[in-house]
C-alpha positions as CSV (number, residue, x, y, z in Angstrom):
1,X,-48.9,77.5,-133.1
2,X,-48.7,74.2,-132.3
3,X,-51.3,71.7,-132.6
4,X,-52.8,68.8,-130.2
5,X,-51.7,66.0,-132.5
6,X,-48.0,67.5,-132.7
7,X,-47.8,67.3,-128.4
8,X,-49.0,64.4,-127.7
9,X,-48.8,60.8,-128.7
10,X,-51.3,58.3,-130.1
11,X,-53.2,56.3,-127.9
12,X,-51.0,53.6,-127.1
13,X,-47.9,56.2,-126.3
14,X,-50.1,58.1,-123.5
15,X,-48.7,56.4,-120.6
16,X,-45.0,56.1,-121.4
17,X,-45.6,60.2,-121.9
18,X,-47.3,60.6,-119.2
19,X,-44.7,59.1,-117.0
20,X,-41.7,60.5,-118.7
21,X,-43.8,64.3,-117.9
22,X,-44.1,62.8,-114.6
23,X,-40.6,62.1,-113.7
24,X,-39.4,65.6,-115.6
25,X,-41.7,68.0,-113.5
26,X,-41.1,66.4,-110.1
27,X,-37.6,66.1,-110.3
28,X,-37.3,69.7,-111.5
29,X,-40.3,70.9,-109.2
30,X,-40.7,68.8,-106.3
31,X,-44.4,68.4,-107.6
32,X,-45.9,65.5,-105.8
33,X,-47.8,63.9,-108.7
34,X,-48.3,60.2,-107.3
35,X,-50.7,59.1,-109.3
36,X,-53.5,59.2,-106.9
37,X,-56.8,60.7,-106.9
38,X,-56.0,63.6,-104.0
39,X,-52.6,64.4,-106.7
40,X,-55.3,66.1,-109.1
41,X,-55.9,69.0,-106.7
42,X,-52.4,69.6,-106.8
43,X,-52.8,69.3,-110.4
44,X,-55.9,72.3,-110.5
45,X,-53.3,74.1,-108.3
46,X,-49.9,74.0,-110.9
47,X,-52.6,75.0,-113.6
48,X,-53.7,78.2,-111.4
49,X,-50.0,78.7,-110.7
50,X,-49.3,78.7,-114.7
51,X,-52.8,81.0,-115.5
52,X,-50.9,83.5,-113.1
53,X,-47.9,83.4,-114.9
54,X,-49.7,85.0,-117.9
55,X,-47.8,82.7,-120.7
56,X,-49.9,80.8,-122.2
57,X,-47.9,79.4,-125.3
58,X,-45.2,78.5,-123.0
59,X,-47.5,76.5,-120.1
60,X,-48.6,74.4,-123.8
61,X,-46.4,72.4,-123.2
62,X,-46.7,71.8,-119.2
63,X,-50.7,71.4,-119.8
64,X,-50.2,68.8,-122.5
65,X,-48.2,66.9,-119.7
66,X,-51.0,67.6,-117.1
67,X,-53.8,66.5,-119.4
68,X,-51.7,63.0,-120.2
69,X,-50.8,63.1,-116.2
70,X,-55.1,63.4,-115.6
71,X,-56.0,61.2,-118.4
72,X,-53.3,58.0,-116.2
73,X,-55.3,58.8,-113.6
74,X,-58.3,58.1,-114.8
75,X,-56.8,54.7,-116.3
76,X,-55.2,53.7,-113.0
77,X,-58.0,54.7,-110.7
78,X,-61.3,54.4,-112.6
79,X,-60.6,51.6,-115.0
80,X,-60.3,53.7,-117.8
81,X,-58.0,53.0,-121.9
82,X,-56.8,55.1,-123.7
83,X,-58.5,55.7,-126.9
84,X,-57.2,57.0,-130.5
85,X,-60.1,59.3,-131.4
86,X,-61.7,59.5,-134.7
87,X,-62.2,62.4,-136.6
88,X,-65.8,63.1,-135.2
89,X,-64.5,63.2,-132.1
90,X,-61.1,65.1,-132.5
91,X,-63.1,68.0,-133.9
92,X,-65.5,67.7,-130.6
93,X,-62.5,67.0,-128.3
94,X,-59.5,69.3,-130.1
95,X,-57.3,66.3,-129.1
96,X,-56.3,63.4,-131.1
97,X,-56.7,61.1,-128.0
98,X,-59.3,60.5,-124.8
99,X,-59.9,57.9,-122.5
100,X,-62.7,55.2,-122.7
101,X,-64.5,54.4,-119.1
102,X,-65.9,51.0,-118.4
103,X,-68.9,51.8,-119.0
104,X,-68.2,53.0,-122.7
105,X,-68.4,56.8,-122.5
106,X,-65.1,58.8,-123.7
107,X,-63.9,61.5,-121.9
108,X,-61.4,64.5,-122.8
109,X,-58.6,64.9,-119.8
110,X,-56.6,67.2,-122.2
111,X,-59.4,69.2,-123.0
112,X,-60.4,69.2,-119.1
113,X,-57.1,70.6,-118.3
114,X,-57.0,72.9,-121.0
115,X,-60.6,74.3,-119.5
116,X,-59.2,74.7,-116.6
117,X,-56.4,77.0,-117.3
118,X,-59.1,78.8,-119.1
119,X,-61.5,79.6,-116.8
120,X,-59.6,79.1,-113.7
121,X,-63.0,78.5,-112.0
122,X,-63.8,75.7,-109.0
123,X,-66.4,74.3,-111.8
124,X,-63.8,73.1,-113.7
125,X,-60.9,71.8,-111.4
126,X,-59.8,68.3,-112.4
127,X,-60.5,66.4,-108.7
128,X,-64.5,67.5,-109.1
129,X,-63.9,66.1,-112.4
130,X,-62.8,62.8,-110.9
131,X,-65.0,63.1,-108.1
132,X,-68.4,63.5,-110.4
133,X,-67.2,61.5,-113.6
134,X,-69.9,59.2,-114.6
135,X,-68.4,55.2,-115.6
136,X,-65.9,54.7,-113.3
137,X,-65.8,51.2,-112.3
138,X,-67.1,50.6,-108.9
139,X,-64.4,49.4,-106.4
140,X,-65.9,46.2,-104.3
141,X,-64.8,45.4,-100.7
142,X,-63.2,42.5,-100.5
């Protein structure tokens, strides 16, 4: 089985995977991943899709991609880095890598996702996550 650490990159290799992911699964799929807040209920809804398929080993894959695609969001949107985690926090997280709010709190998008397909339940679907997530920075009008 393979590990977190062996699908994903470090820190500072998130977005370039999360992009390549990205442009893989909407070419092949038409999925319309647009980096935008609304795009993670379409996210929630290819994670149902794959908990219906039954295969869990082979969606590993797919869900590392999702958690990377969740964890750009977060950056883009809510002002978010990415963060190499240390080994407190890889044993909390089961992921080698989270994302650091503004506000200093570190959050688990991989782990998020990997709830998801878990539970499959509205308590864990990744736009609520957005939605609710404490340290985002605050967007001023102009």
């Amino acid at each position: 089985m393979e590990t977190a650490d062996r699908l994903v990159p470090c820190a500072a290799g998130m977005r370039p995977y999360a992009v390549e992911f990205v442009a893989r699964i909407t070419a092949r799929h038409r999925i319309p991943l647009d980096w935008s807040v609304a795009s993670l209920r379409v996210v929630d809804h290819v994670i149902d899709g794959l908990r219906k398929g039954g295969d869990a080993e082979r969606g590993r894959t797919v869900l590392a991609g999702l958690g990377a695609y969740v964890g750009e969001v977060l950056v883009r949107r809510a002002g978010a880095v990415w963060v190499d985690l240390d080994a407190g926090q890889r044993a909390w997280a089961g992921q080698p890598v989270g994302v650091r709010m503004p506000d200093g709190r570190v959050w688990n998008p991989l782990g998020k996702v990997r709830n998801r397909f878990e539970s499959g339940g509205p308590e864990d679907s990744l736009q609520t996550f957005y939605l609710t997530l404490h340290g985002r920075a605050r967007r001023t009008a102009a």
